[in-house]
C-alpha positions in Angstrom: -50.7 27.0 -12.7 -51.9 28.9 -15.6 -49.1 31.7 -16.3 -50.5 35.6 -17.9 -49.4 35.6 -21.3 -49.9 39.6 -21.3 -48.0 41.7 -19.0 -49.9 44.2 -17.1 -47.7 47.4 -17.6 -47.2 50.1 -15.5 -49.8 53.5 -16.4 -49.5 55.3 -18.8 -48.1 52.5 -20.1 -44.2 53.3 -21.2 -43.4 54.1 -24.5 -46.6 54.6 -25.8 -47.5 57.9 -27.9 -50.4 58.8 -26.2 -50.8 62.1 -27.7 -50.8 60.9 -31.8 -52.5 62.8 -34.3 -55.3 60.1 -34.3 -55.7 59.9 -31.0 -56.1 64.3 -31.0 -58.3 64.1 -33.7 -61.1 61.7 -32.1 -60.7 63.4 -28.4 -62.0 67.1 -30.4 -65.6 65.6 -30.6 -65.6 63.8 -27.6 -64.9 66.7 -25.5 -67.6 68.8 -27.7 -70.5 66.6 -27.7 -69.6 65.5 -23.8 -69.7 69.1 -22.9 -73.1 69.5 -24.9 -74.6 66.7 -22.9 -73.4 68.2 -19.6 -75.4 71.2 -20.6 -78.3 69.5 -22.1 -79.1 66.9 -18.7 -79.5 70.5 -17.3 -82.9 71.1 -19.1 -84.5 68.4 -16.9 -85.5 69.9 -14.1 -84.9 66.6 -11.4 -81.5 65.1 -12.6 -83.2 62.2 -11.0 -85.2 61.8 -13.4 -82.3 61.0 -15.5 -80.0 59.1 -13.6 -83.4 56.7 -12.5 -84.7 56.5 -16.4 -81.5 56.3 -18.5 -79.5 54.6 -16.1 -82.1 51.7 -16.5 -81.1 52.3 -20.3 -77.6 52.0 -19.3 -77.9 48.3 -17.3 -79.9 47.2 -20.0 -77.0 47.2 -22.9 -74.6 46.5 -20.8 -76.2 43.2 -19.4 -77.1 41.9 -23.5 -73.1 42.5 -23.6 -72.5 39.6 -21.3 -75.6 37.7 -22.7 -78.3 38.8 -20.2 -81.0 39.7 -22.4 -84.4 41.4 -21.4 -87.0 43.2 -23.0 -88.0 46.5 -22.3 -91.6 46.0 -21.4 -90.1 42.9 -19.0 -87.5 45.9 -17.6 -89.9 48.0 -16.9 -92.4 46.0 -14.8 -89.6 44.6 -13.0 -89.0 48.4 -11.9 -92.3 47.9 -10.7 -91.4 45.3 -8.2 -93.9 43.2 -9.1 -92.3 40.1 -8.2 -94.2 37.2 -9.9 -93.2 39.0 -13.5 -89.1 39.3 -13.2 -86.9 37.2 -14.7 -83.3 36.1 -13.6 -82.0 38.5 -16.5 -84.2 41.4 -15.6 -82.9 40.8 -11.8 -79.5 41.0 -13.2 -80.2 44.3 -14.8 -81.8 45.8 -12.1 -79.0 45.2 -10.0 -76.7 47.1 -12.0 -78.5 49.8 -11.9 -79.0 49.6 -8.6 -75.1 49.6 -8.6 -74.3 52.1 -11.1 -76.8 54.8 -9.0 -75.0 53.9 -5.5 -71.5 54.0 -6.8 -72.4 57.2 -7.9 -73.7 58.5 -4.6 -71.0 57.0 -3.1 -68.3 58.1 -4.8 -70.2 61.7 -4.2 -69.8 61.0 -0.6 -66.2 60.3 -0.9 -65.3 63.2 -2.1 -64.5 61.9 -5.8 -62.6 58.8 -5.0 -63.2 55.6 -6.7 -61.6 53.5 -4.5 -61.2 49.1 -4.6 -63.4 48.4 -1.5 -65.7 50.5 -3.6 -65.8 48.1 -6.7 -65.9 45.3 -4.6 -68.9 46.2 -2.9 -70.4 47.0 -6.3 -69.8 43.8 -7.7 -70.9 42.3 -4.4 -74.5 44.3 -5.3 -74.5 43.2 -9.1 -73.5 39.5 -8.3 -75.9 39.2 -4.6 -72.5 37.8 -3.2 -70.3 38.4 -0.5 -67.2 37.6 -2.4 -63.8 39.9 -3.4 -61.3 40.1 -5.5 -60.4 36.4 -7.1 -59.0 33.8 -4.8 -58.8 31.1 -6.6 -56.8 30.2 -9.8 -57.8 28.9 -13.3 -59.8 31.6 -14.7 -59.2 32.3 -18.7 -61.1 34.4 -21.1 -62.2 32.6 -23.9 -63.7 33.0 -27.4 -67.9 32.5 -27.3 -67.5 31.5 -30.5 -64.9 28.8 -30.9 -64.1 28.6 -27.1 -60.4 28.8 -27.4 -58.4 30.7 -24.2 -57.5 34.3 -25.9 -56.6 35.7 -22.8 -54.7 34.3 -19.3 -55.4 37.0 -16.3 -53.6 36.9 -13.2 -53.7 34.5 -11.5 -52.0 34.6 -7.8 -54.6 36.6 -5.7 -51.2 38.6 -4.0 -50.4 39.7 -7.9 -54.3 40.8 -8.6 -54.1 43.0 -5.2 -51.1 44.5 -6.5 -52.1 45.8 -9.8 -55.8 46.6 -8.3 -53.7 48.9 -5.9 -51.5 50.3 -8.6 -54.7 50.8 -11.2 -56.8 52.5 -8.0 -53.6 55.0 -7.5 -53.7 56.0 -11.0 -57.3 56.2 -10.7 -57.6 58.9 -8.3 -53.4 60.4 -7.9 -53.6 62.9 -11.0 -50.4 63.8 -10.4 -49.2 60.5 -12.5 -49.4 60.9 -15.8 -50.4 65.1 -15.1 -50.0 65.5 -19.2 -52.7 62.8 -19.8 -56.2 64.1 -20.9 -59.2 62.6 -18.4 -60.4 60.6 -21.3 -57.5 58.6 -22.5 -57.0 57.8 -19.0 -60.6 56.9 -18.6 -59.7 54.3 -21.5 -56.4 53.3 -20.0 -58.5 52.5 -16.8 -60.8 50.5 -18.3 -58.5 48.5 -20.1 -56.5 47.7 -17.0 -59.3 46.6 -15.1 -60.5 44.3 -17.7 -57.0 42.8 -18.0 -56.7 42.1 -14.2 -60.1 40.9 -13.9 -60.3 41.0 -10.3 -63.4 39.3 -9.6 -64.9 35.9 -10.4 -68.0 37.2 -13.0 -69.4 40.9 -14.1 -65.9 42.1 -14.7 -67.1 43.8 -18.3 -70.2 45.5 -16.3 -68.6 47.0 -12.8 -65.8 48.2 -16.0 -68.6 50.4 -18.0 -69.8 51.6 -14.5 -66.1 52.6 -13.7 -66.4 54.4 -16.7 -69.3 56.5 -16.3 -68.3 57.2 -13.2 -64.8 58.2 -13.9 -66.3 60.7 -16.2 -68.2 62.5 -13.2 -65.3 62.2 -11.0 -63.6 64.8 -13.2 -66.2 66.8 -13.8 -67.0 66.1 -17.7 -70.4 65.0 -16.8 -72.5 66.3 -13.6 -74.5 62.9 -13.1 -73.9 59.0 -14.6 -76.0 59.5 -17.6 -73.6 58.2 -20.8 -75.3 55.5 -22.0 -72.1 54.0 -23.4 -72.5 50.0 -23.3 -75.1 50.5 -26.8 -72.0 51.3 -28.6 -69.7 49.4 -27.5 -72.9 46.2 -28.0 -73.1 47.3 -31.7 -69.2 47.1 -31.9 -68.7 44.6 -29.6 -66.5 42.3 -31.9 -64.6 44.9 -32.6 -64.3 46.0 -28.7 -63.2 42.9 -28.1 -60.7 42.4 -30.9 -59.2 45.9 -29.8 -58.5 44.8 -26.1 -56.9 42.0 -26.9 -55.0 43.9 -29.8 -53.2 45.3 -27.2 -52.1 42.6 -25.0 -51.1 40.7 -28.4 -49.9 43.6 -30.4 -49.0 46.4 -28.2 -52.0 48.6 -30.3 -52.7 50.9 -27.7 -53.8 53.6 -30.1 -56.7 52.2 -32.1 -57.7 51.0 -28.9 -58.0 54.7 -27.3 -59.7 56.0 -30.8 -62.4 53.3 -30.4 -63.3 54.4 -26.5 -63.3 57.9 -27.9 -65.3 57.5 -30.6 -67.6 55.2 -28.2 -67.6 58.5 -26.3 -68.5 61.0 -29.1 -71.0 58.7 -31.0 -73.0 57.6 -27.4 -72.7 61.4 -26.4 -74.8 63.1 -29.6 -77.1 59.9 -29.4 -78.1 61.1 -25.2 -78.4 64.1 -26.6 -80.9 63.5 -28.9 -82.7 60.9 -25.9 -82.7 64.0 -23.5 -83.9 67.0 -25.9 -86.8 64.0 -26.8 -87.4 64.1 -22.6 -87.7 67.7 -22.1 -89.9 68.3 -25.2 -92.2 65.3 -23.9 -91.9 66.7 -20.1 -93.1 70.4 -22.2 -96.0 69.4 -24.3 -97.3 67.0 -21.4 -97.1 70.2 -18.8 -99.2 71.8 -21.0 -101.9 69.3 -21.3 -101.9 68.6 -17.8 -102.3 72.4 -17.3 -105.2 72.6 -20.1 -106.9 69.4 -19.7 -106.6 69.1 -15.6 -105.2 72.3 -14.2 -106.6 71.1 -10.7 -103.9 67.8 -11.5 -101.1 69.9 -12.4 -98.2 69.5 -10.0 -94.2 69.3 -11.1 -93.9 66.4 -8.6 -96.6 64.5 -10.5 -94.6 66.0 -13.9 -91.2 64.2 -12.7 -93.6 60.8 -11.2 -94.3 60.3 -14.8 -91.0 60.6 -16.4 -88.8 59.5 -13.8 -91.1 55.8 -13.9 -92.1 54.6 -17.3 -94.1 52.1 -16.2 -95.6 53.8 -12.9 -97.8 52.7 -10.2 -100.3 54.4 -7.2 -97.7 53.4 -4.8 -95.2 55.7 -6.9 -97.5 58.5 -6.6 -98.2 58.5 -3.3 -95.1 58.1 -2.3 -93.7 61.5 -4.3 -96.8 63.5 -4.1 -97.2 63.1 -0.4 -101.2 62.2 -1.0 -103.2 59.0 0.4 -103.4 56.2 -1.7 -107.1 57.1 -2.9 -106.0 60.5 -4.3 -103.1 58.7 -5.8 -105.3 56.4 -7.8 -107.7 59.2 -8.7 -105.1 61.0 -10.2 -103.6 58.1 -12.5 -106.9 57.1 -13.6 -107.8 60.7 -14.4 -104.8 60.9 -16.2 -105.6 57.8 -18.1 -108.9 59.4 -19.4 -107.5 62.0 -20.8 -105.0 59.7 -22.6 -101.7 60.7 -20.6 -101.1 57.2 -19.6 -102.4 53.7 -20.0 -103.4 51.6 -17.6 -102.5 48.0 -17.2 -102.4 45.4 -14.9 -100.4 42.0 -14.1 -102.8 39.9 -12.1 -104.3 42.1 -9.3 -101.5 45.1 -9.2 -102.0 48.1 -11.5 -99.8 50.2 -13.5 -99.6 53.1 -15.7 -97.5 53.9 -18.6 -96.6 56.8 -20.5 -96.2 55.4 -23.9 -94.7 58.4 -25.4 -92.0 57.9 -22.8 -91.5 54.1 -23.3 -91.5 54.7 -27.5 -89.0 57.4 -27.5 -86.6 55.1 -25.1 -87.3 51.8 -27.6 -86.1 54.1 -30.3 -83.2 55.5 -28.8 -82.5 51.5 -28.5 -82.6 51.1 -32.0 -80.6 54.0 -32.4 -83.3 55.9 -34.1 -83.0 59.3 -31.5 
């Protein structure tokens, strides 16, 4: 039996300074820039809008961490559900999606708990399994690179109960730890979640979606819309190096100063991505209003925004009009050079390229 070479402490973990003069310094501009993104995701009038657009954003980076790569055009016409053009990586990123927006709804529902049967039914959605928490022995964490075991998790599925009950009481009981501030225990969760590893794959994703949703829980953010895996891609050798840093080396500062400077830096960057939305969402109100003021509706507004890539079916659906009408519309649209129309095969699509160029940007990091 493989035997933990790290042992999962207690949270907060004892001993530990969690209030250092490095540590203040980098929560400042987290706090600032998260509170300016709370206020800014305000300026779209349908939050879902955001939490359907970025959250697609979201899935995307935090797939590529764990090696599922997609492109964004391939993305976006899997959001289509046009079935002949999605890949097994594509249907690996829509699925977290799909998870990050329900455990978000749920956790809404239940009154702001994040709760274990929770995470298990979201890993259940990412990974299209019925499975739990880990029941069998032998897992290790290794290096991609040079494949040598860096890290032993638990291993007895008794032990990985425990701490998963222990890390869902700190979780949600704010009365442990009462002088901790919401974000360095939001990076003292996500370190103990990746350390027990509870299930048998998408450990690193259902840990950014416990993230994200953490944040909402306590109010820092209204909906799930840090898109937080891009930094933590462009940094991921350092992420990693850092979470094992503490296992090895007890470093449990540099560790909280790299999740909160993952949160300041990813913070002003959705900033930028959502001021880009509502100026787009402005200027293309006012053409539809000049160019076809018979067209002009703010469901048809969100339609566009909300899907990238969009479709007749979309239209109809959220407008409430027949399938005709629906097409009419798009196609008018196309002639005045709102959208482009494409088309896989025999299905049809529209895209608002504007849209789709300001998202590939924010990609790059360019917002």
């Amino acid at each position: 039996m493989l035997t933990p070479t790290y042992q999962i402490p207690a949270l907060p973990p004892p001993g530990i300074d969690l209030d250092s003069t490095e540590i203040l310094r980098a929560l400042a501009p987290a706090h600032r820039y998260l509170a300016e993104l709370k206020g800014s995701a305000k300026s779209i009038p349908n939050q879902a809008i955001l939490v359907n657009t970025l959250a697609l954003q979201e899935a995307k980076a935090s797939s590529e961490i764990e090696s599922y790569v997609t492109t964004q055009d391939e993305l976006f016409q899997a959001d289509l559900h046009l079935a002949e053009t999605i890949s097994p990586a594509a249907k690996e990123v829509a699925r977290y999606r799909e998870a990050l927006t329900w455990g978000f709804e749920r956790m809404r529902r239940q009154q702001g708990l994040l709760t274990n049967s929770m995470l298990t039914e979201l890993f259940q959605m990412l990974k299209n399994s019925a499975e739990g928490f880990r029941i069998q022995g032998g897992t290790v964490l290794k290096n991609e690179r040079t494949g040598a075991t860096v890290f032993v998790p638990p291993q007895e599925p008794a032990e990985i109960e425990r701490h998963m009950r222990e890390l869902e009481r700190f979780t949600n009981d704010e009365t442990i730890g009462t002088e901790l501030d919401p974000l360095v225990r939001m990076a003292l969760i996500h370190h103990q979640f990746e350390s027990i590893h509870p299930f048998s794959d998408g450990n690193g994703r259902i840990g950014r979606i416990l993230c994200v949703l953490y944040l909402t829980k306590m109010g820092l953010l209204d909906t799930p819309v840090l898109y937080l895996s891009r930094y933590i891609n462009q940094h991921k050798a350092d992420y990693y190096r850092l979470l094992q840093a503490v296992r090895d080396q007890g470093q449990w500062e540099a560790w909280l100063v790299f999740m909160l400077n993952a949160v300041a830096h990813t913070a002003q960057s959705t900033i930028a991505l959502v001021e880009g939305m509502r100026q787009q969402m402005i200027e293309t109100k006012q053409r539809l209003r000049q160019e076809l003021p018979k067209l002009y509706s703010q469901d048809l507004l969100n339609n566009l925004f909300r899907h990238p890539y969009t479709r007749i079916e979309f239209v109809q659906k959220d407008l409430g009009v027949t399938r005709q009408t629906a097409a009419k519309y798009l196609r008018q649209l196309a002639q005045v050079g709102l959208v482009r129309e494409h088309s896989v095969g025999k299905a049809v699509y529209f895209i608002n390229e504007p849209l789709v160029r300001l998202l590939m940007q924010a990609e790059r990091g360019e917002t």
